[in-house]
N, C-alpha and C positions, 0 to 999 in steps of 0.2 A: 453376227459378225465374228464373235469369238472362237465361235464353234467352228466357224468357215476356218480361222486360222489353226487351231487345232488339227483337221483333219489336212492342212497343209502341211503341217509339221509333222506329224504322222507317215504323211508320203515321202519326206524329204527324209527322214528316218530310214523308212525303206530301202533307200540308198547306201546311208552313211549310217547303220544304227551302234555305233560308236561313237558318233562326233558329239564332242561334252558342249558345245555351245548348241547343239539341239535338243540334245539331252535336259538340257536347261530349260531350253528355251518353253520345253515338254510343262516342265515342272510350274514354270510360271505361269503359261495360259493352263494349265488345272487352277492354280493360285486366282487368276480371275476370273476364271466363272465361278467360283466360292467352290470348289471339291478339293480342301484341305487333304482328303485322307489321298486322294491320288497324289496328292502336290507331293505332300510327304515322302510317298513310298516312291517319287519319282527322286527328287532331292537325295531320300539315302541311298537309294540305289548308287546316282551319280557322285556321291561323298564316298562308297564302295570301290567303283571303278575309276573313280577321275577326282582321288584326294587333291590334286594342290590348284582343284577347277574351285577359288578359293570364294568365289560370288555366292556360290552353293549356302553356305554357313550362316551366312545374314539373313539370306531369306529363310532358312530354314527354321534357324531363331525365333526370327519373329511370330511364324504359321503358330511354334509349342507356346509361346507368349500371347498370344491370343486366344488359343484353349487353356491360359492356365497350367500349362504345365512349364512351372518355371525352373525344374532342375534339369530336364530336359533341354529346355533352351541356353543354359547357361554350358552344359557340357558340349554342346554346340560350338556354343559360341570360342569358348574355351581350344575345342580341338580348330576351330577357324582361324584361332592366335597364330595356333599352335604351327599352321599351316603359312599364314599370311609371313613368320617371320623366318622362315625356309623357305621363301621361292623370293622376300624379298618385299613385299609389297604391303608398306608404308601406308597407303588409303585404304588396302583395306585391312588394316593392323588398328588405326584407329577409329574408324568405324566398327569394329566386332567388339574393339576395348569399350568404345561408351557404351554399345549396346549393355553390355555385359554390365558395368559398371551399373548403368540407369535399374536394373532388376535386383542387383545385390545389396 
């Protein structure tokens, strides 16, 4: 089923391959069928082209938190503050804060 949605998203891309909530959306179904390393280069890609797309940070977080690489995750999470508190948004200010917090 995953895979079905993936190559949905893939085609809906085809249309839009700018729009940052498909871009995501990319990111995420890599993230569930377990292919971290696409998630990844899907995530920076769109922290690249679509910084204050601010949902980006938390997941990304987490993927480096789960390999272990926790300065990675932290500067993440860091630039996700960093972002959350220039556009404004409060939920997810402190969401990236605990995140951050719970690894330090």
């Amino acid at each position: 089923m995953s895979a079905n949605r993936l190559n949905k998203i893939k085609t809906f891309l085809e249309g839009s391959p700018n729009d940052p909530f498909l871009l995501y959306a990319l990111a995420k179904e890599y993230e569930k069928l377990g292919d971290e390393k696409s998630a990844i280069s899907e995530f920076e890609n769109l922290s690249k082209s679509h910084p204050d797309y601010v949902g980006t940070y938390y997941h990304l977080g987490k993927i480096y938190e789960r390999q272990d690489e926790i300065e990675k995750a932290l500067n993440v999470y860091e630039n996700g503050i960093t972002v959350a508190k220039k556009i404004g948004d409060k939920h997810a200010l402190g969401e990236l804060a605990s995140a951050k917090l719970l690894i330090e």
